[in-house]
Backbone as numpy.savetxt, mean C-alpha at the origin, in Angstrom:
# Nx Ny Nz CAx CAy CAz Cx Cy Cz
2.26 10.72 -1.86 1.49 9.66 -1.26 0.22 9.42 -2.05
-0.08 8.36 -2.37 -1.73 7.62 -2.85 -2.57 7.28 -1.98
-3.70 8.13 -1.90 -4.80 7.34 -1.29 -5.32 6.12 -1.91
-5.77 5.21 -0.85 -6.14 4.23 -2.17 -7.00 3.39 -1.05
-7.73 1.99 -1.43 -8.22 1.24 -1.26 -8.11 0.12 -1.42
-8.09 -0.97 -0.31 -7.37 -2.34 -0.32 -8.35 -3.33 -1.31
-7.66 -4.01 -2.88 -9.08 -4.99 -3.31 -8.44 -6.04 -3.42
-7.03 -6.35 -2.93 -6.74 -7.69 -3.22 -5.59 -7.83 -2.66
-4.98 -9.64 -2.98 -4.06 -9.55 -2.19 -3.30 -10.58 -3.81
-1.58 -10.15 -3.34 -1.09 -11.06 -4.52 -0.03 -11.84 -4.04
-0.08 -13.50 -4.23 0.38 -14.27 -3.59 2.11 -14.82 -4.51
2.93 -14.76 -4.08 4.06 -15.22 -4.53 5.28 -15.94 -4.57
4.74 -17.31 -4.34 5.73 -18.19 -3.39 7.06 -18.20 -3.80
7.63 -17.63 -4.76 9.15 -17.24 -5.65 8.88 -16.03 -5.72
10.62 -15.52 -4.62 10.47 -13.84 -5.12 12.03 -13.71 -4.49
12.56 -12.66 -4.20 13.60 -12.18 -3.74 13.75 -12.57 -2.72
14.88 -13.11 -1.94 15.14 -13.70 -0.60 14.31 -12.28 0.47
14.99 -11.06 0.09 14.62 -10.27 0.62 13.13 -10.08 1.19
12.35 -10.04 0.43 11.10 -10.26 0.20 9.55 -11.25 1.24
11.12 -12.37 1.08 10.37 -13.19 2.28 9.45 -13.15 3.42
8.44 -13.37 3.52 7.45 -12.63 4.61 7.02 -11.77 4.79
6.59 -11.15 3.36 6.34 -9.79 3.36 4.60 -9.85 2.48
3.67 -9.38 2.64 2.18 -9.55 2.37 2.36 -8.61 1.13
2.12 -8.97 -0.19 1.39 -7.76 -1.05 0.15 -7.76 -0.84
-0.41 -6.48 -1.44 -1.64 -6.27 -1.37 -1.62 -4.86 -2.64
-2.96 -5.30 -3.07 -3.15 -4.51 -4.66 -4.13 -3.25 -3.81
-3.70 -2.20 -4.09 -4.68 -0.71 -3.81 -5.00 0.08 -4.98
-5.99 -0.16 -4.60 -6.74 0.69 -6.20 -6.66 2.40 -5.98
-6.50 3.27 -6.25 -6.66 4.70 -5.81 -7.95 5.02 -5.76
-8.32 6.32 -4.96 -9.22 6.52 -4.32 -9.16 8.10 -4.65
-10.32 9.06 -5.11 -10.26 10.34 -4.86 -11.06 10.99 -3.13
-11.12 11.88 -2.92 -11.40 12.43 -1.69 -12.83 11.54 -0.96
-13.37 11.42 -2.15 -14.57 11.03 -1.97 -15.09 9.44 -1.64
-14.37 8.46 -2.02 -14.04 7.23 -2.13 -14.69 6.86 -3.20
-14.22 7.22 -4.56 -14.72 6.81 -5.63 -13.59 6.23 -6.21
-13.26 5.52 -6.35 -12.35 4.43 -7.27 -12.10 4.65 -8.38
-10.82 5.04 -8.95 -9.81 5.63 -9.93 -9.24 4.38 -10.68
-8.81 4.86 -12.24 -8.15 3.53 -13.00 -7.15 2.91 -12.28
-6.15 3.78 -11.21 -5.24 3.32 -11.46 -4.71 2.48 -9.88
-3.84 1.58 -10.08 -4.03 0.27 -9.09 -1.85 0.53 -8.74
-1.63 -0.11 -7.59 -0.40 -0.46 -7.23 -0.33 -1.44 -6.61
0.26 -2.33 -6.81 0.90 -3.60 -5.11 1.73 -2.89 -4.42
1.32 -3.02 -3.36 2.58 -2.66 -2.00 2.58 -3.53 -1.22
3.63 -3.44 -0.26 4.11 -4.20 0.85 3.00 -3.61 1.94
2.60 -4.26 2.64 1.82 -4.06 3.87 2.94 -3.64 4.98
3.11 -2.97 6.05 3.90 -2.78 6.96 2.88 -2.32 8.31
1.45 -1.71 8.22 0.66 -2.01 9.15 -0.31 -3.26 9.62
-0.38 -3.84 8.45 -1.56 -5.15 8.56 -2.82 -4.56 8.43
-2.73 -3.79 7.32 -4.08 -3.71 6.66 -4.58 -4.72 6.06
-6.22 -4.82 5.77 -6.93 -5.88 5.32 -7.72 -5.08 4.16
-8.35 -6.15 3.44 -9.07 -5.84 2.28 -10.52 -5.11 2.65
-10.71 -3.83 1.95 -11.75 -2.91 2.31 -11.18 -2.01 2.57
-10.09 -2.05 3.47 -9.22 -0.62 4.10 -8.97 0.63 3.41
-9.54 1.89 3.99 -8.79 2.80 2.96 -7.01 2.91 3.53
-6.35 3.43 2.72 -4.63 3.37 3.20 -4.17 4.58 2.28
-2.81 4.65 3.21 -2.12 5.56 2.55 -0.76 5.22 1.93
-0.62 5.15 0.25 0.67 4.57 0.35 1.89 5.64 -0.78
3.51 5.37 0.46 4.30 5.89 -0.29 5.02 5.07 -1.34
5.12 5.64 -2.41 5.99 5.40 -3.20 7.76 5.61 -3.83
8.18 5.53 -4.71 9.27 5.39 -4.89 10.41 4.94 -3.50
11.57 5.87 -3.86 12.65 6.11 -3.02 11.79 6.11 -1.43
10.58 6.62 -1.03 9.96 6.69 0.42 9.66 5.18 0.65
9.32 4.37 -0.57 8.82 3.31 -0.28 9.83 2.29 0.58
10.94 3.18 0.73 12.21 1.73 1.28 12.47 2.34 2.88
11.34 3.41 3.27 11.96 4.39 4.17 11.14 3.86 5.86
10.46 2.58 5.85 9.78 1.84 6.74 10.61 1.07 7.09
10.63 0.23 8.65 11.91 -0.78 9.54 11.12 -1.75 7.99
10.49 -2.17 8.20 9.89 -3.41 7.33 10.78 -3.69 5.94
10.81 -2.00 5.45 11.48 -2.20 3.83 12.36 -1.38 3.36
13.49 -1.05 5.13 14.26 -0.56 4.69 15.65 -1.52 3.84
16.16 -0.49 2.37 17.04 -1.03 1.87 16.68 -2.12 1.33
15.11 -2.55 1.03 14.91 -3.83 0.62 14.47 -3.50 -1.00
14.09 -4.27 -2.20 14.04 -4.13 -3.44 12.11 -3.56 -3.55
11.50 -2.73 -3.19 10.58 -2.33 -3.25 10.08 -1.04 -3.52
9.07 -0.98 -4.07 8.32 1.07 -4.95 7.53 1.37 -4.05
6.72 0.87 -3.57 5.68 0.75 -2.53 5.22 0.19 -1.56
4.78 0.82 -0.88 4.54 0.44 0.71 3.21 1.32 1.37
2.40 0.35 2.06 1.34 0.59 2.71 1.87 1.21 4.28
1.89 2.21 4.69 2.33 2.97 5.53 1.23 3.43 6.32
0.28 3.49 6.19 -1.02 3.96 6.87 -2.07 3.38 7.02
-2.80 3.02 7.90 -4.79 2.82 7.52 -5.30 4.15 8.10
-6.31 4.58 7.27 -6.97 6.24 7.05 -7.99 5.76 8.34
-8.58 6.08 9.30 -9.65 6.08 10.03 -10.64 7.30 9.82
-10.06 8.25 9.18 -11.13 9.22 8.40 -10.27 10.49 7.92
-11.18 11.35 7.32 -10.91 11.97 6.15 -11.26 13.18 5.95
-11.17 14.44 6.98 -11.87 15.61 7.28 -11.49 16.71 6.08
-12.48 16.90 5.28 -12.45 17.68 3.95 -12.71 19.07 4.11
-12.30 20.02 3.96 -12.62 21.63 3.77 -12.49 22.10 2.66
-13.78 21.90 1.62 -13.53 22.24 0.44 -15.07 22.66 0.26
């Protein structure tokens, strides 16, 4: 799973029938701390997260494992919004 942070959204009026009605949204990764990492993914939204949100998202083979995207052509999926973040370190 990626922690990450919601900075955008990507719009695509041509895509896979499958696909249809489905929100991307770009998450930048996030370390413990909420400091913002190089590295970025689009996923499918399946809670209705919004931009700012921290989230949690699965990837690969997990990414198809939501009612939203099961069996559908997708790597990633927004599966969570974080409401906080209790650290013991």
């Amino acid at each position: 799973m990626l922690l990450g942070k919601v900075i955008g959204t990507v719009w695509a009026t041509r895509k896979d029938e499958q696909l249809v009605g489905m929100k991307f949204l770009i998450v930048r990764e996030v370390d413990l701390d909420g400091k913002p990492q190089p590295n970025f993914v689009v996923a499918v939204d399946s809670v209705g997260a919004g931009e700012g949100e921290t989230v949690l998202v699965a990837q690969g083979s997990s990414g198809r494992q939501t009612v939203l995207t099961k069996d559908k052509p997708v790597d990633a999926v927004i599966m969570a919004i974080v409401d906080r973040l209790d650290v013991t370190e």
